[in-house]
N, CA, C and O of each residue as an XYZ file, in Angstrom:
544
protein
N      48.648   -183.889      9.877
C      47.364   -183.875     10.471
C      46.933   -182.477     10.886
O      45.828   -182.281     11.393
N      47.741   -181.589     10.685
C      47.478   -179.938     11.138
C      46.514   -179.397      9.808
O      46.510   -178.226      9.426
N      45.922   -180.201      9.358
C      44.662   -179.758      8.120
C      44.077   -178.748      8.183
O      43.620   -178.719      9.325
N      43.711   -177.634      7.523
C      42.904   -176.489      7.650
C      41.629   -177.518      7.840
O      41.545   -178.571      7.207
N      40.619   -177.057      8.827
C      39.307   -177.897      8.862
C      38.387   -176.913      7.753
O      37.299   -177.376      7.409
N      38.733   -175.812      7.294
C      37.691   -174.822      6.390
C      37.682   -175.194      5.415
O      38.461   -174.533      4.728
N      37.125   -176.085      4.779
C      36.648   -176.875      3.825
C      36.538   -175.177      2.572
O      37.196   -175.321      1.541
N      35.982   -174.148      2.672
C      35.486   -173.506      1.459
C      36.597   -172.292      1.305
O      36.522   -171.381      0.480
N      37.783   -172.507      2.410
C      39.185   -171.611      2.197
C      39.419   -172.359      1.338
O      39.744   -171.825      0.277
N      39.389   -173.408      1.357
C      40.166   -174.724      0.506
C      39.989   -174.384     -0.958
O      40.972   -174.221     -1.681
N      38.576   -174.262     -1.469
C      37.671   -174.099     -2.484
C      37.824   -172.889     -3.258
O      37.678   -172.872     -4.481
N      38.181   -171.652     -2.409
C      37.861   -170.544     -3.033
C      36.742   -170.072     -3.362
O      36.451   -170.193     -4.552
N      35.908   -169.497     -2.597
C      34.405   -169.086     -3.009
C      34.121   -168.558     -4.290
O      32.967   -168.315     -4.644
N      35.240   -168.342     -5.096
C      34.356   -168.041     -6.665
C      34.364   -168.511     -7.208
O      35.438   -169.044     -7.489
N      33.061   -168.865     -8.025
C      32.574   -169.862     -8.886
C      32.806   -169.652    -10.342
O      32.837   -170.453    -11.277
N      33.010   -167.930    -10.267
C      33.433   -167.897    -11.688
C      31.979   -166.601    -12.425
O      31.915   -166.055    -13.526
N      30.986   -166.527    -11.153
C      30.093   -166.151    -11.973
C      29.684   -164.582    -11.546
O      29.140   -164.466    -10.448
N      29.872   -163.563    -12.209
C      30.030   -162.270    -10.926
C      29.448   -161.175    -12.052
O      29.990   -161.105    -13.155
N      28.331   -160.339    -11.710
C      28.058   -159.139    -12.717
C      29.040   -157.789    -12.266
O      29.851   -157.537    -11.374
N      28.348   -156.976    -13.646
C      29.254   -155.643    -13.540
C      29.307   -154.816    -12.785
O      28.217   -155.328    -12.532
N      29.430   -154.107    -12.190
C      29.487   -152.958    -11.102
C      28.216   -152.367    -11.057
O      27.781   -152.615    -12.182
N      27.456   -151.818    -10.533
C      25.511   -151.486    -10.087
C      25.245   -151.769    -10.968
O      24.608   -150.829    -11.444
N      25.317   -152.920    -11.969
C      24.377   -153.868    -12.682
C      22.689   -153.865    -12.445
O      21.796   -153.860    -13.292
N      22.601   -153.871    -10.870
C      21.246   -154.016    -10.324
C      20.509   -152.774    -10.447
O      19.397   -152.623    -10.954
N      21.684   -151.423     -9.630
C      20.995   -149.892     -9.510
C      20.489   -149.705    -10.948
O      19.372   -149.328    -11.304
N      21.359   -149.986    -11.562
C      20.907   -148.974    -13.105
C      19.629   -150.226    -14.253
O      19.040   -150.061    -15.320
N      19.694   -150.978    -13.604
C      18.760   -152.196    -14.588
C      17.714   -151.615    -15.136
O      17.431   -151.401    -16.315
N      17.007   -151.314    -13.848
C      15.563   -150.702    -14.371
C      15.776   -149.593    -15.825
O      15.363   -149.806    -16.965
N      16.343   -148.713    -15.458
C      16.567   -147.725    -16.285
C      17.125   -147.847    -17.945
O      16.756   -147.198    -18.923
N      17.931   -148.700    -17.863
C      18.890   -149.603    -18.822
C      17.388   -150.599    -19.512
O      17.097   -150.830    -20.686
N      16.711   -150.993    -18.275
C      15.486   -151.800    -19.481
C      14.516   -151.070    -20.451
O      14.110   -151.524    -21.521
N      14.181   -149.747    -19.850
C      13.185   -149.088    -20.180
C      13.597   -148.122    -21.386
O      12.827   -147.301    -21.885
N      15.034   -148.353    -21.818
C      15.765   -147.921    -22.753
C      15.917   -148.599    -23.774
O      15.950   -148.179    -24.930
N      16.046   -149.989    -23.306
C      15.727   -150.752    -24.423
C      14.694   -151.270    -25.190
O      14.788   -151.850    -26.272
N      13.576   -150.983    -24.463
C      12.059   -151.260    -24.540
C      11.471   -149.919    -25.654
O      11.637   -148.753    -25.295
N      10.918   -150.177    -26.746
C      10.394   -149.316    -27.743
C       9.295   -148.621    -27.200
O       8.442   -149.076    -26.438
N       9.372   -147.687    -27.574
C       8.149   -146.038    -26.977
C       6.979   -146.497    -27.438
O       6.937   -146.995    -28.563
N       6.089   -146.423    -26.816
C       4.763   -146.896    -26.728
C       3.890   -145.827    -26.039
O       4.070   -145.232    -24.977
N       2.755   -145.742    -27.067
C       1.815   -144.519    -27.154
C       0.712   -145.066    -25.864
O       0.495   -146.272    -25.981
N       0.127   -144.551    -24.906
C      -0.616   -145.202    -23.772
C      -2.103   -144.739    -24.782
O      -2.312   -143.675    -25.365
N      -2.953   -145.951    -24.706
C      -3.960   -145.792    -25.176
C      -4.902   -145.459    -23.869
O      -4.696   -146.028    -22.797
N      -5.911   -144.530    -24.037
C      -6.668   -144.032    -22.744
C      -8.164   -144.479    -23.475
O      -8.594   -143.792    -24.402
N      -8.986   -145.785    -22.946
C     -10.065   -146.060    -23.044
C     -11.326   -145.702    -21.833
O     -11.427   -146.075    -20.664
N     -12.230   -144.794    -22.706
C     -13.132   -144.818    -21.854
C     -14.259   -145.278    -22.117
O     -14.735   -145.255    -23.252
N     -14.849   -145.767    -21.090
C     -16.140   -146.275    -21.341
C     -17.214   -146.161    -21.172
O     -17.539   -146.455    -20.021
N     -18.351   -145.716    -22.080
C     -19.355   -144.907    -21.548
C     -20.134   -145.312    -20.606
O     -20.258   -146.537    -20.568
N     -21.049   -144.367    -19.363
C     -21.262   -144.508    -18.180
C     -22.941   -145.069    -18.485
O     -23.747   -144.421    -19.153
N     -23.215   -146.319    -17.875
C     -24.591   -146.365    -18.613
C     -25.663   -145.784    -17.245
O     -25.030   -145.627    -16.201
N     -26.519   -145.602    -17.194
C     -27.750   -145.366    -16.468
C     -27.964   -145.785    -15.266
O     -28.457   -145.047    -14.413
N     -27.567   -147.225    -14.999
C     -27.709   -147.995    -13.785
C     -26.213   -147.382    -12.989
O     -26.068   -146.823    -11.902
N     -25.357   -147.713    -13.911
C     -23.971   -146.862    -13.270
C     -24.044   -145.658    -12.192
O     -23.376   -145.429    -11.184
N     -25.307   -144.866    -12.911
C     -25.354   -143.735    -12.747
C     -26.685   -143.683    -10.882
O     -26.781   -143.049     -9.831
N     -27.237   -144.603    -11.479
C     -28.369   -144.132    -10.392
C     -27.589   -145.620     -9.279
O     -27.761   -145.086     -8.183
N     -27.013   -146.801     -8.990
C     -26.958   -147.903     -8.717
C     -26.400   -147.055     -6.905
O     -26.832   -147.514     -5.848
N     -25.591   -146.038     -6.947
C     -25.124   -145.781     -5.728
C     -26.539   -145.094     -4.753
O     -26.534   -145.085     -3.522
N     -27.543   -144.621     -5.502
C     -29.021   -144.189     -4.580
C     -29.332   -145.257     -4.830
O     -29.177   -145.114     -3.617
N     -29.672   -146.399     -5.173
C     -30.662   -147.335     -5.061
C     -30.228   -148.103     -3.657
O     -30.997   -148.199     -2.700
N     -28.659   -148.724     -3.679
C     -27.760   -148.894     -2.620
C     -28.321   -148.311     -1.187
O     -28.854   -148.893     -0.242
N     -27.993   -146.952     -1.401
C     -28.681   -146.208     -0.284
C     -29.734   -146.042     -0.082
O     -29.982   -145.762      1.091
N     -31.123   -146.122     -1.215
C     -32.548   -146.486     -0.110
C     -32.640   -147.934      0.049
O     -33.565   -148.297      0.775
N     -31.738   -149.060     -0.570
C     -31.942   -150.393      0.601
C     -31.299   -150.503      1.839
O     -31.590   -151.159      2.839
N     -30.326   -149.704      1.580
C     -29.858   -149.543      3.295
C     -30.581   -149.165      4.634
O     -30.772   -149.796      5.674
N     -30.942   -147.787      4.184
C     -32.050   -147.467      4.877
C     -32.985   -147.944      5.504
O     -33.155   -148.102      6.713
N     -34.041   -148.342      4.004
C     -34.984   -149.480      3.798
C     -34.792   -150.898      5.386
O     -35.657   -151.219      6.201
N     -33.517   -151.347      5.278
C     -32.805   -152.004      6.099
C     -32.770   -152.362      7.578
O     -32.884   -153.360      8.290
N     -32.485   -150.627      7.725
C     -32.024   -150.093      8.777
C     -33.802   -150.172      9.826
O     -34.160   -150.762     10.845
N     -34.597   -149.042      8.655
C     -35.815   -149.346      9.628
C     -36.412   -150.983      9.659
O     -36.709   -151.495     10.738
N     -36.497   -151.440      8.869
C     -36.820   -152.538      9.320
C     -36.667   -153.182     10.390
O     -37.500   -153.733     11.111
N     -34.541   -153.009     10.544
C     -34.621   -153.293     11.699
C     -34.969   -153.129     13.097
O     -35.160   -153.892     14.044
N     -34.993   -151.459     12.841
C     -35.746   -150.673     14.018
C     -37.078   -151.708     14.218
O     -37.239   -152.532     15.118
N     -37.906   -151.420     13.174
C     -39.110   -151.916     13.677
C     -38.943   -152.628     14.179
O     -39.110   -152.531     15.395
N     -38.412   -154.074     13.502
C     -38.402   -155.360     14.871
C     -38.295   -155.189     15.980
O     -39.123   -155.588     16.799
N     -37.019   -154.417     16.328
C     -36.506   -154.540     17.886
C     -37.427   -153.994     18.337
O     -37.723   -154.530     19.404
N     -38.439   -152.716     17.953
C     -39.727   -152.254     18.276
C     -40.406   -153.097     18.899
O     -40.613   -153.276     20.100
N     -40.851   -153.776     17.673
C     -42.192   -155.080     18.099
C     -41.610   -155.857     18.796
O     -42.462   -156.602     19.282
N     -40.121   -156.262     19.313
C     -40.155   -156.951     20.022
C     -39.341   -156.475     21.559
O     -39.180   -157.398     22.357
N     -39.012   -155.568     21.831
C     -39.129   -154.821     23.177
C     -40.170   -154.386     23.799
O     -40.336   -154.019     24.963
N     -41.294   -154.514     22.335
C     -42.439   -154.238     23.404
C     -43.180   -155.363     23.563
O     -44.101   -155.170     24.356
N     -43.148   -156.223     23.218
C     -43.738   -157.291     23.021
C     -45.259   -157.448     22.445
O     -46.256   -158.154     22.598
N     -44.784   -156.312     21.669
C     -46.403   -156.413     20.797
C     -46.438   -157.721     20.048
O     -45.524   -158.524     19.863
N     -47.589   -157.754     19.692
C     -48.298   -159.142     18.639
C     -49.111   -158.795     17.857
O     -49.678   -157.703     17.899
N     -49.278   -159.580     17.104
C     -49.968   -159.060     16.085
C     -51.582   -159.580     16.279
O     -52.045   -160.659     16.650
N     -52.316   -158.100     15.786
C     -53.244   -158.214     16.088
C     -54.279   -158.759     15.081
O     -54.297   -158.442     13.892
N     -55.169   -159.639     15.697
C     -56.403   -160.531     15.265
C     -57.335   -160.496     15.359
O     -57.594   -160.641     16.554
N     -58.583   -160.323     14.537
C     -60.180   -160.402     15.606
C     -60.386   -161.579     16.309
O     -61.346   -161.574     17.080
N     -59.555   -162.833     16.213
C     -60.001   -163.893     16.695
C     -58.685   -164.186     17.357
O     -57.596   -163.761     16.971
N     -58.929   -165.051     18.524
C     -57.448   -165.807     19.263
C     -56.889   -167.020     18.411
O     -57.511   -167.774     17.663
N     -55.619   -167.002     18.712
C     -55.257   -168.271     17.985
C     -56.593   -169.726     18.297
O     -57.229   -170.378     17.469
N     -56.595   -169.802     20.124
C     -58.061   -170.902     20.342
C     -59.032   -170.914     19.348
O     -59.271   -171.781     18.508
N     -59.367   -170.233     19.475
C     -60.772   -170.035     18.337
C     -60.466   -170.537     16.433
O     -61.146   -171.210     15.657
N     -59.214   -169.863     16.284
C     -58.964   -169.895     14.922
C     -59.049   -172.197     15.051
O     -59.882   -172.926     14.514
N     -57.918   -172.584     15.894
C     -57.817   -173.871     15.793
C     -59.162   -174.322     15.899
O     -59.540   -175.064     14.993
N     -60.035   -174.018     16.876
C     -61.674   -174.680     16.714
C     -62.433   -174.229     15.680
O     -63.451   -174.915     15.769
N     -62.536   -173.649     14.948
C     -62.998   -173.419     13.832
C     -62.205   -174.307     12.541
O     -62.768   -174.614     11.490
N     -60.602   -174.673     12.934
C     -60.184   -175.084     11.758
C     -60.713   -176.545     11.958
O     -61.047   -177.023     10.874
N     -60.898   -177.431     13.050
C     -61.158   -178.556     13.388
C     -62.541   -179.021     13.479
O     -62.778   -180.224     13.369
N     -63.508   -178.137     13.678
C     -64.724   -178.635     13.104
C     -65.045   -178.202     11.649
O     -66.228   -177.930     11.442
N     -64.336   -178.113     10.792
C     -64.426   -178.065      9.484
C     -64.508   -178.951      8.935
O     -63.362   -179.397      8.884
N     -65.585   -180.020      8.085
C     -65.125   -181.149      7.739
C     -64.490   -181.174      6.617
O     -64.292   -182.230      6.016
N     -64.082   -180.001      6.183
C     -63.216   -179.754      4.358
C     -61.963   -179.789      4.766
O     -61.179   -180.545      4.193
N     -61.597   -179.088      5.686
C     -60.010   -178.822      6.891
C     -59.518   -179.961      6.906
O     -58.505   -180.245      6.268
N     -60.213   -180.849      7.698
C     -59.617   -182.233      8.163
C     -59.644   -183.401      6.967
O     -58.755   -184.226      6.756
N     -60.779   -183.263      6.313
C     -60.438   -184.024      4.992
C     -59.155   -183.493      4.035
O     -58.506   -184.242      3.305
N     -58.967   -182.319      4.161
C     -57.974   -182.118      3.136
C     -56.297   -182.086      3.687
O     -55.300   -182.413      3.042
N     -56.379   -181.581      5.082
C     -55.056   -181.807      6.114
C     -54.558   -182.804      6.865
O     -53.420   -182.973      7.302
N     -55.855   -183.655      7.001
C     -55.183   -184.649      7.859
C     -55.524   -185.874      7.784
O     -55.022   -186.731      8.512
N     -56.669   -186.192      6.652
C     -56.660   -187.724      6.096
C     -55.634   -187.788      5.168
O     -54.874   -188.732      5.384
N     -55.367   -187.139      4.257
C     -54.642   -187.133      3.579
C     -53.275   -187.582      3.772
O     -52.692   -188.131      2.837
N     -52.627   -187.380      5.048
C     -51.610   -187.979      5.776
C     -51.318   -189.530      5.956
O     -50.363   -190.266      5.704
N     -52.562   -189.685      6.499
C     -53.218   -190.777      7.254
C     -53.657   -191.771      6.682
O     -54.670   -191.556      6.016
N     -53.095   -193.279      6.690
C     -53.814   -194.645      6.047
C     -53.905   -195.583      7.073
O     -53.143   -195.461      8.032
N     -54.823   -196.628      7.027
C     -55.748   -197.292      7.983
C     -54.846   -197.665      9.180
O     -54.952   -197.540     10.400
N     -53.847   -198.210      8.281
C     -52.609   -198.765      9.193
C     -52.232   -197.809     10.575
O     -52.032   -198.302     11.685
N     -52.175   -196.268     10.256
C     -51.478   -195.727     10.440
C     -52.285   -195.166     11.541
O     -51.707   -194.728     12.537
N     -54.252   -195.128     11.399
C     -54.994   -194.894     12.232
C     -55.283   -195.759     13.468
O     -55.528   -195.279     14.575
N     -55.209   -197.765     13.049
C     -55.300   -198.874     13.461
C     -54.301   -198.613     14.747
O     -54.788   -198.880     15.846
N     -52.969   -198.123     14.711
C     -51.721   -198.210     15.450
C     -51.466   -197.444     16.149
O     -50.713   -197.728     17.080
N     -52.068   -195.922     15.981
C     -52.803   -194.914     16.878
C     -53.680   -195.130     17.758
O     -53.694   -194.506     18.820
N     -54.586   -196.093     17.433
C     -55.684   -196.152     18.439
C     -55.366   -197.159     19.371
O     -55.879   -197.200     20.490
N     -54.202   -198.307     18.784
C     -54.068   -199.316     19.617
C     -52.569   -198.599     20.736
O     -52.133   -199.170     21.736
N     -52.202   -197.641     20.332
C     -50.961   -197.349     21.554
C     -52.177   -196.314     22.366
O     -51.665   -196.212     23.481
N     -53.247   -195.653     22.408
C     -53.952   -195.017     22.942
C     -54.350   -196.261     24.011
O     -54.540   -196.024     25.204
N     -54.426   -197.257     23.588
C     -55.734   -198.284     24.554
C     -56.636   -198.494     24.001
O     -57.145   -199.565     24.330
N     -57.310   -197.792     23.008
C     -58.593   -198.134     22.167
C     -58.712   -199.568     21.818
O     -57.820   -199.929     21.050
N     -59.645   -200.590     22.195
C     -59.863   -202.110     21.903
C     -60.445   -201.676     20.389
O     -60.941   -200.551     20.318
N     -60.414   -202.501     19.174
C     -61.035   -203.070     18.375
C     -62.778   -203.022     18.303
O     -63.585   -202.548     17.503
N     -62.893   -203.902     19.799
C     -64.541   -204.646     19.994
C     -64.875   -203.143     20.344
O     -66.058   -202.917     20.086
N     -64.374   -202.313     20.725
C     -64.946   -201.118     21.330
C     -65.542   -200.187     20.102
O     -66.536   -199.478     20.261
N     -64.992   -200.256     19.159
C     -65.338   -199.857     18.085
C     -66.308   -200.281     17.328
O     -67.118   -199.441     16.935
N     -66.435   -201.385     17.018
C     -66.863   -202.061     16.821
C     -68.545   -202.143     17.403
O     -69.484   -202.068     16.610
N     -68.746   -202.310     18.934
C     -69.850   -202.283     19.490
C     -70.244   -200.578     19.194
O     -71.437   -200.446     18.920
N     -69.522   -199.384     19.203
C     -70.136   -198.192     18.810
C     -70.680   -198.331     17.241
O     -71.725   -197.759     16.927
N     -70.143   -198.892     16.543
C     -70.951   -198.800     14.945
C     -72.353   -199.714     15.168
O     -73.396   -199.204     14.759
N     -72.403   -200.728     15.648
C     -73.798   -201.307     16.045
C     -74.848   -200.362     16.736
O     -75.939   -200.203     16.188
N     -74.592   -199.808     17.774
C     -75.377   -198.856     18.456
C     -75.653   -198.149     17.875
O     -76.876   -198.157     18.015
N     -75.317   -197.076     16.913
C     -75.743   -196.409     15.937
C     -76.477   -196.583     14.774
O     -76.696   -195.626     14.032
């Protein structure tokens, strides 16, 4: 029962399979010896036009870019706006008594149903309508 417990003393660690002495150091060298001489072909390729100008174009969109962004932060640190002869108010009352405006923006949306169900969540009665087309 005094058993060696080392199971791989037992075994002998060689398997049998072992290279030659700096096998590894000298490989590289040893391959490139065996490998046939080969002429390096040097291709060039001609430079076309865009090649040529593509790094300034680069650099005036950068630029280009750059102020832009300036400007914004401009217009908007100062809180400029853009200027109008008319106020937005005015522009909307002019767009709303147009009768070409509203025929073309906002009937167009709009079917009976859709006017009927509007007027009835407003409160608008029916008869109320109704008695205004008589009066007229």
């Amino acid at each position: 029962m005094n058993e060696d417990k080392n199971i791989l003393d037992k075994v002998n660690r060689r398997s049998g399979m072992t290279t030659p002495e700096n096998y590894f150091a000298d490989f590289a060298e040893q391959m490139m010896q065996k490998l046939p001489e080969k002429e390096e072909a040097i291709i060039t390729k001609p430079v076309t036009t865009w090649q040529r100008i593509r790094p300034f174009v680069y650099l005036v969109a950068m630029f280009a870019g750059i102020w832009c962004m300036v400007k914004m932060v401009d217009l908007i640190s100062t809180g400029a706006s853009l200027q109008t002869d008319q106020s937005a108010e005015q522009i909307v009352a002019e767009a709303i008594t147009d009768e070409s405006f509203i025929e073309e923006y906002c009937y167009e949306d709009m079917n009976e149903y859709s006017i009927m169900e509007s007027m009835y969540e407003e409160g608008i009665d029916s008869e109320e309508i109704t008695n205004l087309d008589t009066e007229n």
